[in-house]
C-alpha positions, -999 to +999 in steps of 0.1 A: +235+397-132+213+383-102+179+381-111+169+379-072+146+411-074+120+394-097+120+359-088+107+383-052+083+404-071+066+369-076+061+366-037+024+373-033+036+386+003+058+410-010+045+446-014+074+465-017+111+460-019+144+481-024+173+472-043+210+485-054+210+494-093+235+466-102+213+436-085+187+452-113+187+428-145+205+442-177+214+431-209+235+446-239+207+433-265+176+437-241+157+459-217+140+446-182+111+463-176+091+468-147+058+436-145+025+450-148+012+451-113+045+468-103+054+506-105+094+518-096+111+549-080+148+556-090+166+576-065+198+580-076+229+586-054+230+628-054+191+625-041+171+631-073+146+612-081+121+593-112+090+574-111+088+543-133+055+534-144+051+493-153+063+481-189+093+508-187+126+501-186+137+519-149+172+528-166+194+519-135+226+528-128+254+508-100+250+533-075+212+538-081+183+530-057+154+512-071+122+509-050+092+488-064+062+487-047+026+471-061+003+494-086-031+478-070-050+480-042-033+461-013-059+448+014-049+450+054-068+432+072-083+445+108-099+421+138-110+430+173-123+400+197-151+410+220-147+450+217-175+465+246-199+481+223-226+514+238-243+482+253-235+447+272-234+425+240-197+417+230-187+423+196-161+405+169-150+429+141-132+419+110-128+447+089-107+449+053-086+481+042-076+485+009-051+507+008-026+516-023+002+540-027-002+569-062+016+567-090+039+597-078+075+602-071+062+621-039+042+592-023+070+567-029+096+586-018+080+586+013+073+546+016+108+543+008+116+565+039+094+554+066+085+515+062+114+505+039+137+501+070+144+468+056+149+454+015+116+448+015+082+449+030+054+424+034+019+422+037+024+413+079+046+439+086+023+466+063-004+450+084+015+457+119+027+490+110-013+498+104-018+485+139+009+504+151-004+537+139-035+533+160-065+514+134-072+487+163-080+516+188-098+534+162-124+506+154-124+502+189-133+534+197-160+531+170-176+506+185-180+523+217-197+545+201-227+522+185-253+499+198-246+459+191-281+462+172-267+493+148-232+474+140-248+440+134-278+446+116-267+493+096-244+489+072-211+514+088-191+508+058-195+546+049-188+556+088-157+534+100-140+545+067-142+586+074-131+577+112-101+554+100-091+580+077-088+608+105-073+588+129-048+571+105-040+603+090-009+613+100+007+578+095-012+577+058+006+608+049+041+598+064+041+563+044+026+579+013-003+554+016-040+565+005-067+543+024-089+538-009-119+518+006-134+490+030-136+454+016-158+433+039-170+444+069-181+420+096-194+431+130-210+400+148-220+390+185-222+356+199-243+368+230-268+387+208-268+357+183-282+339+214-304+356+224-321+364+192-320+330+186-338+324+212-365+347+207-369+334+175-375+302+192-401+317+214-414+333+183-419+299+168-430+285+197-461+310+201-464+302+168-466+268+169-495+268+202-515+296+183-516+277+150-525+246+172-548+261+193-564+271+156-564+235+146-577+217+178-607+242+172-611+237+139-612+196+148-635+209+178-663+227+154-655+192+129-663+163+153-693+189+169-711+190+132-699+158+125-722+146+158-748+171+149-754+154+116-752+123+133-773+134+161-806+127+136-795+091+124-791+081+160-822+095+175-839+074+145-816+041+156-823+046+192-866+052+185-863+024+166-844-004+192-867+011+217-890-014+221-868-043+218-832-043+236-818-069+213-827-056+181-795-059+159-779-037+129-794-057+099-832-046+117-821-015+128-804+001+090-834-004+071-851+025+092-827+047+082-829+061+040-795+053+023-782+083+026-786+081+064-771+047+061-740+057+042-729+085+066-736+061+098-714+033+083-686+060+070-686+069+108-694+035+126-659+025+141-661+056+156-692+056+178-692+018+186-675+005+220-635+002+212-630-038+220-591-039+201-572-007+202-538+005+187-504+003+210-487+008+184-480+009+144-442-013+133-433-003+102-408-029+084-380-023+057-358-048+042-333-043+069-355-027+100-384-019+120-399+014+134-422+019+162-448+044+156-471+058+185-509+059+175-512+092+186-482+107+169-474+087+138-454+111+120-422+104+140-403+075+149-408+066+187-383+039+179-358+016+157-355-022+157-326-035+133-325-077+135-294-091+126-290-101+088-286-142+094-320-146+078-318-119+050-340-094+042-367-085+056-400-092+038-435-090+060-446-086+096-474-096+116-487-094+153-497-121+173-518-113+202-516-146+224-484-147+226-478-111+222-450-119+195-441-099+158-437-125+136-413-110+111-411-129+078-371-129+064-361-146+035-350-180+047-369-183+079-391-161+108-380-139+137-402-139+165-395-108+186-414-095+219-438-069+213-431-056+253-390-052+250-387-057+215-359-088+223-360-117+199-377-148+211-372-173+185-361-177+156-374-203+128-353-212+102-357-234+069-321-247+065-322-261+029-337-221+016-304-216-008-306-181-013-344-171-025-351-133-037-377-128-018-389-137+021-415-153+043-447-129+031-469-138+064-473-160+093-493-170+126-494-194+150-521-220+151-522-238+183-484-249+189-470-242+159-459-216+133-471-210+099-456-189+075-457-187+037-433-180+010-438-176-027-403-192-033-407-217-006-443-223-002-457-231+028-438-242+066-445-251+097-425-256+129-433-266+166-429-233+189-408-250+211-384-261+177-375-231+159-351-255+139-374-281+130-391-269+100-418-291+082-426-279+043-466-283+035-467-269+002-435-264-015-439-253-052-427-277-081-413-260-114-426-224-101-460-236-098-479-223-077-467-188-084-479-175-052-481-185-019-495-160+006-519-144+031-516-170+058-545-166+086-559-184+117-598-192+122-605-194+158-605-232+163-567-233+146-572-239+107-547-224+088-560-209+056-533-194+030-536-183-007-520-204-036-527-189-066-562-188-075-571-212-045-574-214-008-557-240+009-575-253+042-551-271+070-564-290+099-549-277+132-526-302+131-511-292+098-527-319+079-541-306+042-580-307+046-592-293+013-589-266-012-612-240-022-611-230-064-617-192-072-602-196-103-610-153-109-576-137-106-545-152-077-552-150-040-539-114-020-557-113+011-578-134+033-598-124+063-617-153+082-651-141+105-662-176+121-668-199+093-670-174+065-636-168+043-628-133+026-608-129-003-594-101-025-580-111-052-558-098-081-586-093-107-601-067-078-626-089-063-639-095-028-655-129-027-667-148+003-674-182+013-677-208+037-642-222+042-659-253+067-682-263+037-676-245+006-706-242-016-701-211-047-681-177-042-704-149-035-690-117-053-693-088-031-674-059-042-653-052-079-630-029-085-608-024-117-574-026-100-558-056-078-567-055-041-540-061-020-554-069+015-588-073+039-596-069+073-629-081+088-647-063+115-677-067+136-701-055+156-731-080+170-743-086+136-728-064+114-700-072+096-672-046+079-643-057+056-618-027+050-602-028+018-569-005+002-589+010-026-559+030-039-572+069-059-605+063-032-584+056+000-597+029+024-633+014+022-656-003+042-675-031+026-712-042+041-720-068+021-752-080+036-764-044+037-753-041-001-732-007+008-698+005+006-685+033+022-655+055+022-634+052+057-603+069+049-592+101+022-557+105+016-537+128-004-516+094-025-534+062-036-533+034-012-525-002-016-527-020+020-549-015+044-546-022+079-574-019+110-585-025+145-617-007+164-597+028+167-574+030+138-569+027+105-534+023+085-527+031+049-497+022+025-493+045-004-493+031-039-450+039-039-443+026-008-427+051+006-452+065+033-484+051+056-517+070+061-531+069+098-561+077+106-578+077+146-607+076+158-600+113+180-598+130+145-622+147+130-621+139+098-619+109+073-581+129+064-553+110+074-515+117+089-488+114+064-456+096+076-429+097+054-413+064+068-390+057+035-378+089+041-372+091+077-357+052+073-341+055+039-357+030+024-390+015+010-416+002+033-420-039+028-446-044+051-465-030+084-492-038+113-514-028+141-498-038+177-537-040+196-545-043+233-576-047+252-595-012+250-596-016+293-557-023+296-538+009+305-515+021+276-477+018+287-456+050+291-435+062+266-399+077+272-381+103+248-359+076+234-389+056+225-394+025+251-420+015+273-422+002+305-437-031+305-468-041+282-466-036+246-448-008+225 
């Protein structure tokens, strides 16, 4: 006995099917009953009939008709493309019917009649005989009926399925089918997806110039009682240089009270002349660089990846003469153009092996480079010989530890930090002396003329004369390590802006005996960087820088997320200055300039 009917009642594409009462399974010890989701309809040859319910034996003889069809809901499924609705939007439909057919004799009787023409019948051709009877035309006619607005957004679940039923009725009855329900329902329009989108754009947009507008004159009524409260402590400065034109700051500050004082050096770099301002911020990871407008820090204005001959990445520093980043890797120095951002040279130490970490700073005294390395030590090269490297302090057994913070006095000494000590070279590279703090190792130096700054890792700033060293003169203490320092000046006046991490960046006036706050941010702050209009922050995690301008109102400054945006940790960053006169170079989308510096 074939068992060819049930291996097909296992088709999930199968909904009914018809078969001869011998091709039916039988045994002499055995009954095989009808499978759960199934239901049966014996018509036997003289016309009677018997409905078989599943788990029964349907009791078939030879010349017996067995028709099976499925006990569950059956789903059709029902699409239009671009039906016109009541107005100019075209709509898609995609609509599901779940259909069945009753457990009675009646209703199967009458599938077996009018779609059995075949042995069987499968989900397509249940779904085409649906078409056939008119469904398309009535969901078409249903959505000639409604507004795109009223089929996209109302639920017409409750609708479409009373005019399916009345317009499918005649075919429902002849096939014995009861339409039960809708599954989904889906009416959408690409046209009015458009153009709600792009109201929703406009929306923002509106948005977005009100809630600046809000802001702009929120920064207005800032800076204006920022000036008023300044307004006093100016009037008092300018009475008092009255009389004599050439009166300078440490003459003019003790006219004011200390509170006076405070809130005129908190606000200083913005009210004197700009001499160096901010073309740009370059951000460095171990692998690339980013380019950061001043005036819009918090997205890239463009990327710079160096090719990995040198390793990773380490520190980066801009050099003004010769308008060059100096970009510290671990085995040598890249030195790329600040206007076109193409490398220029690049200096190598050839015996490096394979050190963990990189070149943490360099400049260029006179006609040659200096960098230093904690690993390495200390190297210099002629500009002109990138491959002629020259080691002038290399370590012996790990000691020193530390070999950093390279800078440049004005008449080309090289000073650099090794350990707890300041190493002083001669403009021609020659070792002239060294300068003992022996109070925590050196992190950052900062030279004004012939006075030497120094922060060191026990949180110290300490000064001294790095020409003719007499005793370090503490000037600031803090109970953390400060990472970095940056001198500036105005006449007499002299500010060194430290990273002072919970408290955000400060401005040390040591002659004055003050210190005042320069910078608040929202994450504590390890590396500073400055010029006359700008003011750059690290956070403590590395992951993001803190700018600050001079056109803001307040001491707040502009998160950039740059470990985010780059996808990894920041290693190192700097301020690319220009001459306050010299015209800033445009910008373009992609994020170069046009001449001058990025």
């Amino acid at each position: 006995m074939a068992p060819e009917p049930l291996k097909r009642l296992t088709d999930a594409q199968v909904v009914a099917l018809r078969c001869k009462g011998d091709a039916w399974p039988r045994s002499l010890l055995a009954a095989t009953p009808i499978p759960d989701t199934w239901m049966g309809l014996v018509v036997r040859a003289d016309g009677r009939r018997r409905f078989v319910p599943a788990g029964e034996d349907p009791r078939v003889e030879r010349d017996d008709t067995l028709v099976l069809v499925r006990n569950r809901a059956i789903t059709v499924p029902l699409a239009l493309d671009d039906a016109p609705p009541a107005d100019d939007h075209a709509v898609q439909a995609s609509v599901e019917l779940l259909v069945r057919w009753p457990a009675r004799d009646d209703d199967l009787a009458a599938l077996h009649t009018s779609l059995l023409g075949e042995s069987e019948l499968t989900l397509d051709r249940l779904a085409e005989a649906v078409a056939n009877a008119g469904a398309p035309a009535a969901l078409r006619a249903f959505i000639r009926e409604k507004s795109t607005r009223q089929l996209v957004d109302d639920d017409q679940r409750d609708a479409l399925l009373e005019r399916l039923r009345a317009e499918l009725q005649e075919f429902l009855f002849s096939a014995g089918l009861l339409l039960e329900r809708l599954g989904t329902v889906a009416f959408t329009s690409r046209t009015l997806a458009e153009q709600d989108a792009l109201q929703r754009d406009a929306t923002r947009r509106m948005k977005a110039l009100e809630a600046r507008g809000v802001v702009e004159r929120a920064a207005l009524a800032v800076t204006q009682r920022r000036l008023s409260d300044l307004s006093t402590i100016l009037a008092k400065l300018k009475a008092a240089a009255a009389s004599d034109g050439s009166v300078q700051w440490h003459q003019l500050l003790p006219t004011l009270t200390p509170g006076e004082r405070g809130r005129l050096l908190e606000n200083l770099w913005r009210l004197t002349p700009d001499r160096e301002v901010a073309q740009a911020i370059v951000v460095l990871t171990s692998q690339a660089s980013a380019w950061l407008d001043p005036a819009r820090p918090d997205t890239i204005a463009h990327r710079f990846d160096l090719p990995p001959e040198l390793g990773g990445l380490r520190s980066v520093t801009y050099d003004a003469g010769h308008g060059w980043l100096l970009i510290g890797a671990a085995t040598g120095v890249w030195a790329v153009s600040a206007a076109d951002r193409t490398i220029a040279r690049c200096y190598t130490v050839r015996d490096a092996g394979k050190p963990t970490t990189g070149f943490n700073s360099a400049v260029i005294a006179g006609d040659r480079l200096v960098a230093t390395h904690s690993q390495l030590g200390c190297w210099s090269w002629p500009l002109e010989k990138p491959d002629a490297a020259e080691a002038l302090l290399r370590p012996d057994n790990g000691v020193p530890k530390t070999v950093r913070a390279a800078t440049v006095t004005a008449d080309g000494h090289v000073l650099f930090g090794a350990d707890d000590e300041v190493h002083v070279l001669a403009p021609d590279g020659q070792r002239r002396h060294t300068l003992p703090i022996g109070r925590g190792s050196v992190h950052g130096i900062a030279v004004l003329d012939r006075t030497v700054y120094v922060t060191t890792s026990d949180g110290l700033v300490v000064e001294d004369c790095w020409d003719t060293p007499n005793v370090w003169q503490v000037l600031h203490r803090r109970a953390e390590p400060i990472e970095s320092v940056h001198a500036r000046r105005w006449d007499d006046l002299v500010e060194l802006v430290i990273p002072a991490r919970a408290d955000g960046v400060l401005g040390i006036y040591g002659d004055e005996g003050l210190v005042a706050r320069l910078l608040t941010a929202t994450t504590p702050i390890r590396r500073a960087w400055a010029c006359d209009d700008t003011l750059v922050g690290l956070s403590e995690n590395r992951d993001r820088l803190v700018v600050s301008n001079a056109n803001l109102p307040e001491r707040t400054g502009v998160d950039v997320p740059v470990a985010r945006l780059l996808g990894r940790s920041i290693q190192d960053a700097c301020i690319v200055t220009a001459r306050a006169e010299e015209p800033r170079p445009p910008v373009r989308a992609d994020g170069s300039g046009e001449g001058g510096t990025t």
